[in-house]
C-alpha positions as CSV (number, residue, x, y, z in Angstrom):
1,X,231.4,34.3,81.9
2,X,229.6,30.9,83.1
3,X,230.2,31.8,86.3
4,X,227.9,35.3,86.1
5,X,225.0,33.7,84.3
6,X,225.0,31.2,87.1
7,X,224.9,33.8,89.7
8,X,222.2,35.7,87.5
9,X,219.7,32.4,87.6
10,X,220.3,31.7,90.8
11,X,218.7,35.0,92.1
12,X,216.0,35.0,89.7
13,X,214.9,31.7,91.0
14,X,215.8,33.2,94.6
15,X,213.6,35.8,93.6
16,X,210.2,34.1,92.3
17,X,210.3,32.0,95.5
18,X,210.4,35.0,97.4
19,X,207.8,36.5,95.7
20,X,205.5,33.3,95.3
21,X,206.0,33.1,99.2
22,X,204.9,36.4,99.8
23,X,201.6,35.8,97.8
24,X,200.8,32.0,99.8
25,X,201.5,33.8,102.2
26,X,198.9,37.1,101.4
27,X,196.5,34.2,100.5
28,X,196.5,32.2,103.5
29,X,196.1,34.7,105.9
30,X,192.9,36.5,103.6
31,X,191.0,33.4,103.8
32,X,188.1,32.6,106.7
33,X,186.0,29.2,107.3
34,X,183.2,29.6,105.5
35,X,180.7,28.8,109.0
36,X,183.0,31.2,111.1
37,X,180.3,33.8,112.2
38,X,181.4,37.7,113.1
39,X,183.0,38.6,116.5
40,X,180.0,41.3,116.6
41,X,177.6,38.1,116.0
42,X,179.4,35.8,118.4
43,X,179.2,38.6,121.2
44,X,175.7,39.8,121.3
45,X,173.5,40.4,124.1
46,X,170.0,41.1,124.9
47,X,169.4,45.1,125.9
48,X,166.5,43.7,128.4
49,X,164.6,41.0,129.7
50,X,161.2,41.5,129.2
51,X,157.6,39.6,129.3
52,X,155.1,39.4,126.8
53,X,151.3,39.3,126.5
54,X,148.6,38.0,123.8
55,X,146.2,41.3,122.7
56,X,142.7,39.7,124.2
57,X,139.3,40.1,122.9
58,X,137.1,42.1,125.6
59,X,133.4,43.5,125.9
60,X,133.9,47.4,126.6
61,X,131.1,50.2,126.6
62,X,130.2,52.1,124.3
63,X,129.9,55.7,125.9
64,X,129.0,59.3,124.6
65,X,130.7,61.9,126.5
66,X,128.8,65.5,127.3
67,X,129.1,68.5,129.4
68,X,126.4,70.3,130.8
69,X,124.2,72.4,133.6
70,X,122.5,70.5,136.7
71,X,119.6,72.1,137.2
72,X,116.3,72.0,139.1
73,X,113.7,69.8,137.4
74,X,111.0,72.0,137.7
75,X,111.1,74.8,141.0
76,X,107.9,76.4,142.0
77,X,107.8,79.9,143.2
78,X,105.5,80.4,146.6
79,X,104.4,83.4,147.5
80,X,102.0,85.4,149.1
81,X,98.0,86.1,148.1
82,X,97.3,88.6,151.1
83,X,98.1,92.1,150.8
84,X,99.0,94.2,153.7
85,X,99.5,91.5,156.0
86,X,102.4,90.9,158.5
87,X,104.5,87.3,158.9
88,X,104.0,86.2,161.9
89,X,105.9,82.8,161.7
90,X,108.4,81.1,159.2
91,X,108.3,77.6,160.0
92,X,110.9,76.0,157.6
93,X,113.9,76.7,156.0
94,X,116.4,76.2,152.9
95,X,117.0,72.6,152.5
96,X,114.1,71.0,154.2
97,X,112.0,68.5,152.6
98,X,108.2,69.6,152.8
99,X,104.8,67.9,151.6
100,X,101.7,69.0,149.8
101,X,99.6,70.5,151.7
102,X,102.2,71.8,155.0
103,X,102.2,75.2,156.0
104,X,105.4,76.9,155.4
105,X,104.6,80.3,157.0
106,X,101.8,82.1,158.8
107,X,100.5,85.5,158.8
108,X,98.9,87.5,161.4
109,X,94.9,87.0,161.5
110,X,93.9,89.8,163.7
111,X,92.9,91.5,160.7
112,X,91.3,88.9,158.2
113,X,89.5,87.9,161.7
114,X,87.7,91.3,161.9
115,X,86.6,91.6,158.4
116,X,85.5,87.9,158.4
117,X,83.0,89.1,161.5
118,X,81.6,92.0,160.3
119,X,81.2,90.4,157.0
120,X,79.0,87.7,158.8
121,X,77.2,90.4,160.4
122,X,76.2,92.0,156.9
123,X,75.2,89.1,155.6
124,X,73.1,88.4,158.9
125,X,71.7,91.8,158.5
126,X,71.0,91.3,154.6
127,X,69.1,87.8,155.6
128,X,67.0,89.8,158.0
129,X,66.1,92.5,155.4
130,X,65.6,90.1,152.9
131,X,63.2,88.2,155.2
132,X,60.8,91.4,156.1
133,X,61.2,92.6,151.7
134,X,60.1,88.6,151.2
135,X,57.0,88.8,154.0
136,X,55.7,92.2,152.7
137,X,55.9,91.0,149.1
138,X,53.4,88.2,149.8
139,X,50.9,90.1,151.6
140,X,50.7,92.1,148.9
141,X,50.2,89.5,146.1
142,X,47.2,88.2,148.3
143,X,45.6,91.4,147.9
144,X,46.2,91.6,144.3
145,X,43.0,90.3,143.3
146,X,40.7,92.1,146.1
147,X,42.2,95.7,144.1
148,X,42.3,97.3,147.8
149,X,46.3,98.0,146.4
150,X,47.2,99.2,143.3
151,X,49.3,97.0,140.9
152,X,52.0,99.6,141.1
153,X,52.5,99.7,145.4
154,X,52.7,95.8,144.4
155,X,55.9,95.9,141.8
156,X,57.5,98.2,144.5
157,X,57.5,95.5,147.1
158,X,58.5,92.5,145.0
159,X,61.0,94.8,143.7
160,X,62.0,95.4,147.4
161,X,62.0,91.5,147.9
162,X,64.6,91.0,144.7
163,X,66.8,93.9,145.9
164,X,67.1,92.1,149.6
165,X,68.1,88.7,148.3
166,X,70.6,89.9,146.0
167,X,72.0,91.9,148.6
168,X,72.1,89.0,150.5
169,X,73.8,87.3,148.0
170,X,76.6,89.9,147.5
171,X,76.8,89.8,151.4
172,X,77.5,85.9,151.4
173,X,79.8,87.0,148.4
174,X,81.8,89.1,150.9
175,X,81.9,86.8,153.2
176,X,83.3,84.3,151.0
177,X,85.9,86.4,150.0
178,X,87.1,87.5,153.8
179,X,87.0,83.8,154.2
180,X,89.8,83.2,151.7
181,X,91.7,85.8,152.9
182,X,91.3,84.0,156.2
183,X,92.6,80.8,154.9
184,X,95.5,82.9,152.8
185,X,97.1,83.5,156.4
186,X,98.8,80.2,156.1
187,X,101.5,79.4,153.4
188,X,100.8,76.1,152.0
189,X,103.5,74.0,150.0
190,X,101.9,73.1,146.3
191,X,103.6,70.0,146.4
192,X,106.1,67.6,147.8
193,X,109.8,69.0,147.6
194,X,112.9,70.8,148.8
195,X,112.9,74.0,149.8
196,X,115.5,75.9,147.8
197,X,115.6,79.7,148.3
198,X,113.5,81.8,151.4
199,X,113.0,85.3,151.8
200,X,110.5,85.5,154.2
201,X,110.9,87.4,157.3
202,X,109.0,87.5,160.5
203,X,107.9,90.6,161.2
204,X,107.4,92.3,157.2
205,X,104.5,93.1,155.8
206,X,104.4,91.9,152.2
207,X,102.0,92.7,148.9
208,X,100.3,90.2,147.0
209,X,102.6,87.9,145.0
210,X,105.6,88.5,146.7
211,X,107.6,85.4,146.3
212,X,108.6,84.3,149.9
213,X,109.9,80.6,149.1
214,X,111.6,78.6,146.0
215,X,110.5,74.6,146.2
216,X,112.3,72.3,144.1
217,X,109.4,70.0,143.6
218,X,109.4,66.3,143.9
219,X,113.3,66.9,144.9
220,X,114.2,65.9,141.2
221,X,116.8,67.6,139.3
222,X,117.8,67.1,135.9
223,X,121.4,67.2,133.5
224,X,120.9,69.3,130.8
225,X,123.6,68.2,128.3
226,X,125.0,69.7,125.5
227,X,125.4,67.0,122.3
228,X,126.1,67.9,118.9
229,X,123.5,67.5,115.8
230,X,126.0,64.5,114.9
231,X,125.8,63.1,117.7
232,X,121.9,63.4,118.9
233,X,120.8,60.4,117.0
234,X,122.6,57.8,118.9
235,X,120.5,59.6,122.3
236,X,117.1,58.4,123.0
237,X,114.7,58.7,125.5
238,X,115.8,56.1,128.3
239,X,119.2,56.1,127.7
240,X,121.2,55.7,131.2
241,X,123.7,58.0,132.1
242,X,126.6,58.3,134.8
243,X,127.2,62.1,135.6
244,X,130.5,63.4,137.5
245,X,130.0,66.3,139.5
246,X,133.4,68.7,139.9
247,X,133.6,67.0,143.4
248,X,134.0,63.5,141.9
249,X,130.5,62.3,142.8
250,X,129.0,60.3,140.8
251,X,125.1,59.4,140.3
252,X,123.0,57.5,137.9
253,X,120.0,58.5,135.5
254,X,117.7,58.4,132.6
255,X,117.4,60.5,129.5
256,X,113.8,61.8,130.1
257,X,113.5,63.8,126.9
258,X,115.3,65.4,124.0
259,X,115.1,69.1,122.9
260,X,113.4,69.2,119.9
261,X,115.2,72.2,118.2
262,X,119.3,72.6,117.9
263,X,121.0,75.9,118.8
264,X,121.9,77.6,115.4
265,X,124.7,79.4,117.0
266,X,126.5,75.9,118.4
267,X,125.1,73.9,116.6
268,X,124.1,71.6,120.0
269,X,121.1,70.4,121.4
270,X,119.8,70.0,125.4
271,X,119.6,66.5,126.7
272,X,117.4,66.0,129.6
273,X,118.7,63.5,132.4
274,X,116.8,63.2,135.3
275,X,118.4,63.1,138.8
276,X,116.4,61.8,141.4
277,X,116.5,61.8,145.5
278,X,118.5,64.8,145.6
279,X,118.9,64.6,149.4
280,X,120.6,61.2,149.1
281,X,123.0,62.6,145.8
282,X,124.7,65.2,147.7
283,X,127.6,65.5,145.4
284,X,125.1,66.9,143.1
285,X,123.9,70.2,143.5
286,X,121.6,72.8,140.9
287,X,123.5,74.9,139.3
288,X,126.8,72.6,139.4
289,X,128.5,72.4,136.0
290,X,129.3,68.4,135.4
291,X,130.4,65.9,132.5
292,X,128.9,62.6,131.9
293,X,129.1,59.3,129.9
294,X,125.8,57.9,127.7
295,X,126.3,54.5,128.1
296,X,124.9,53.2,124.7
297,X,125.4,49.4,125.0
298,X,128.8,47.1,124.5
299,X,130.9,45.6,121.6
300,X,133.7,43.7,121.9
301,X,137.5,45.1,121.1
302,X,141.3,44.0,121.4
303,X,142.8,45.4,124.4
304,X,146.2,45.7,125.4
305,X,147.7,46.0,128.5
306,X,148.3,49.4,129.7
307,X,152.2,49.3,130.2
308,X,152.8,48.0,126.7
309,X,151.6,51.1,125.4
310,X,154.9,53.3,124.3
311,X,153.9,57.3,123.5
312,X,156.3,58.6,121.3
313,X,156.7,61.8,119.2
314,X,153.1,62.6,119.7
315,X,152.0,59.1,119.0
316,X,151.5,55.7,120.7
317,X,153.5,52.5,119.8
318,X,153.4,48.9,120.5
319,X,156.7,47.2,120.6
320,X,155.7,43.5,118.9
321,X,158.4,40.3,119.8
322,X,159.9,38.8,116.2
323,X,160.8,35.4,116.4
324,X,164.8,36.1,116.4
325,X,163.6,38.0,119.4
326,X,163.8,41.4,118.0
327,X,161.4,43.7,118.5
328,X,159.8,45.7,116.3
329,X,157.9,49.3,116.6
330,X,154.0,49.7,115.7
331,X,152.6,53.0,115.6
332,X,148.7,52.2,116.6
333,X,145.5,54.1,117.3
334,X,143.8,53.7,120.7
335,X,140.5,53.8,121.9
336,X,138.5,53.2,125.0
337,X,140.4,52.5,128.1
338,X,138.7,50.1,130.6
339,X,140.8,49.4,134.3
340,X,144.3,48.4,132.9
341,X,142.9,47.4,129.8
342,X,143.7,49.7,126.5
343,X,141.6,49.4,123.0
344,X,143.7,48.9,119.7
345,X,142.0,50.3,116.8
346,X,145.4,49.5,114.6
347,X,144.7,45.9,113.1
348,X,147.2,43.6,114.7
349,X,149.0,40.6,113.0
350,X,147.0,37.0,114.1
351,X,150.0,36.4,115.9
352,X,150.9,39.4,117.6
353,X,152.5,39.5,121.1
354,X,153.5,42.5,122.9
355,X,155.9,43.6,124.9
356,X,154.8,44.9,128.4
357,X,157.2,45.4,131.0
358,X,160.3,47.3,129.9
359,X,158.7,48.4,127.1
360,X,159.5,51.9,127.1
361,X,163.1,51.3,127.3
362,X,163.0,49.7,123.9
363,X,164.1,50.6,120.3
364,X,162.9,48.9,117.4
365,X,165.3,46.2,116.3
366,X,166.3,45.9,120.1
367,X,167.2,41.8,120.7
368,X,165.3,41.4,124.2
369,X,164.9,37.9,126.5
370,X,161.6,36.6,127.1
371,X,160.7,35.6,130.7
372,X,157.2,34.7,132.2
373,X,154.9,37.3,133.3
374,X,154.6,36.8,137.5
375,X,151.7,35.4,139.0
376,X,149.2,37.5,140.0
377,X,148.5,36.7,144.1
378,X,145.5,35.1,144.8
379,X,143.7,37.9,146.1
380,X,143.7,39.5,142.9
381,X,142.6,36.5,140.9
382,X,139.3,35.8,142.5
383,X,138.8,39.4,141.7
C-alpha cells in the first residue's frame, strides 16, 4: 500500500514538471527584444532614385487668348469713269506695291482725242460769235441817244451779245468736260498700297464704274478678334498682341480700336489689331483664320518644373519628398506654362520639394533616394 502512494506522487510531481516545462518553454520562445525591428523593416528598399527641386518664384505673362479673321484694313475699289472705252494697257498686277498718284491702266484716247478737238473748235467758233454779237451791241448803244435806231433793234442786239457769251461759256463747259474724259484714260492709284484683286483686261471695253482693280491701301491689315463681354474690359486701345497664323507665323501688333456694340447672338465683340508691312509678314495673309495672345502685362507665380508634373485620372499631381523619404501625392491646379517652367495655382507647403525625374513612376507612400540634379553644361547656363 506504501509502495502505490509512492509511485502515485512520484508521477504527479513527474507530471507538473513536465507541464511547467512545456509552459517556460511556450514562454521563452513567445518573447522578442523589445528594440528588435521587423524582418519587413530591416529589409526595405527604395523603389527609385530620384532628384528633387524647390518650386521658384517667376515673372510670367499675363495673356488673353482669341480667335479671329485677318482681314484687309481698309481695300479700295478702282474702277473705271469712261464709258465705252477700250483698255489699252494694264500695267501692274496682283501683289504689287503701287503709289498715289501711278497709273495702273490706260485706255485708248483716239476717241476722247477727237471730241477734245472739235470741242475746242466750238468753243473757238462760240468766241468768234460772241465777239461780232459783242461789237454790234456797242455800236448800237452809241446810237442810242441820236434815236436814228429804235430802242427795240437795240435790246435785240444786246440780247444777241448775252446769248454768244453764254454759248461760249457752255462751249468752254464742253470742253472741260472732254478734257476729263481725256485725263480719265489713265487709271490712277488713290493711294499708296498693294494691289489685291484685277480684272482688267487689255482689249475690253468697259462701262462707267466697272471695278477693274482691289488696292489694299497703305498695305495694312488688321486681326479682327473675337472676345467675350467678360472678357472685353481687360482690352484697351494699345494693347500689343502676338498673332499665329495656321502656318505658324507669327507677327506683332497693336489694338487700334474696340467695337463698340457686342453680338447679341455670341455674345462677343470685334477687336481690331493692326498688322503692318504686309509684304515683309508673309505668313499673314487677308482672309487667313488665326489665334492670338493679348499680352496684358506680368505677375509673378510658382513654377514647377515640367517633368515633376504627374497627370493622373484626369488630373495633375505633384509627388512632394517627406522627410522619412516617402513621397506623397498632391493633386494641384496648373496654369500658365512658360519654356519648361509650369504655374501651380495649388498653394504649396513653405517647404515643399518635388520630385522631378522619375516622377511618374511613383506611388504615394513610395520610399525613393535622393541624388543631386546634374549640372546643366555650360552652354546652357549662360543662356
Amino acid at each position: 500500500m506504501k509502495r502505490m502512494k509512492r509511485s502515485t506522487l512520484i508521477a504527479v510531481v513527474l507530471a507538473v514538471v513536465l507541464v511547467l516545462a512545456a509552459a517556460a518553454f511556450f514562454l521563452t520562445r513567445g518573447k522578442r527584444p523589445a528594440d528588435a525591428k521587423p524582418k519587413e523593416a530591416a529589409t526595405a528598399r527604395p523603389t527609385l532614385t530620384v532628384t528633387v527641386a524647390k518650386p521658384e518664384t517667376s515673372e510670367l505673362s499675363v495673356t488673353l487668348a482669341a480667335n479671329g479673321n485677318v482681314a484687309a484694313w481698309q481695300e479700295a475699289s478702282i474702277g473705271s469713269e469712261s464709258s465705252g472705252l477700250k483698255l489699252a494697257e494694264v500695267r501692274v498686277n496682283v501683289g504689287d506695291v503701287v503709289k498715289k498718284g501711278q497709273v495702273l491702266a490706260t485706255f485708248s484716247g483716239e476717241t476722247v482725242q477727237a471730241d477734245v478737238a472739235q470741242a475746242r473748235a466750238s468753243l473757238a467758233e462760240a468766241r468768234a460769235t460772241a465777239a461780232d454779237a459783242t461789237g454790234t451791241a456797242a455800236r448800237a448803244r452809241t446810237l442810242q441817244a441820236t434815236g436814228a435806231m429804235s430802242q427795240q433793234q437795240i435790246n435785240q442786239y444786246q440780247t444777241a451779245e448775252q446769248t454768244a457769251k453764254a454759248r461760249v461759256e457752255a462751249a468752254e463747259a464742253v470742253l472741260a468736260a472732254q478734257q476729263v474724259r481725256g485725263r480719265n484714260t489713265q487709271v490712277l492709284a488713290p493711294d499708296d498700297g498693294v494691289i489685291s484683286s484685277r480684272t482688267a483686261t487689255v482689249g475690253s471695253v468697259v462701262n462707267a464704274g466697272t471695278e477693274l482693280f482691289r488696292l489694299i491701301r497703305q498695305g495694312r491689315l488688321e486681326w479682327r478678334a473675337e472676345i467675350t463681354s467678360s472678357e472685353l474690359g481687360r482690352i484697351a486701345v494699345g494693347t500689343p498682341a502676338v498673332v499665329t497664323s495656321a502656318t505658324g507665323a507669327q507677327v506683332s501688333g497693336k489694338v487700334r480700336s474696340v467695337a463698340p456694340t457686342v453680338d447679341p447672338q455670341t455674345r462677343a465683340a470685334l477687336v481690331y489689331v493692326d498688322i503692318p508691312n504686309v509684304l515683309q509678314n508673309t505668313g499673314i495673309k487677308a482672309g487667313m483664320f488665326a489665334r492670338g495672345d493679348f499680352q496684358l502685362g506680368r505677375t509673378s507665380a510658382i513654377t514647377v518644373p515640367q517633368a515633376s508634373i504627374v497627370p493622373r485620372d484626369g488630373f495633375n499631381h505633384l509627388l512632394l519628398l517627406q522627410p522619412d523619404d516617402r513621397v506623397s501625392q498632391l493633386k494641384v491646379e496648373t496654369g500658365r506654362r512658360v519654356g519648361d517652367r509650369v504655374e501651380i495655382t495649388t498653394p504649396l507647403p513653405a517647404d515643399a520639394r518635388v520630385v522631378v525625374q522619375g516622377a511618374g513612376f511613383l506611388n504615394d507612400g513610395d520610399l525613393v533616394r535622393v541624388v543631386e540634379a546634374p549640372a546643366k553644361p555650360a552652354i546652357e547656363a549662360a543662356k
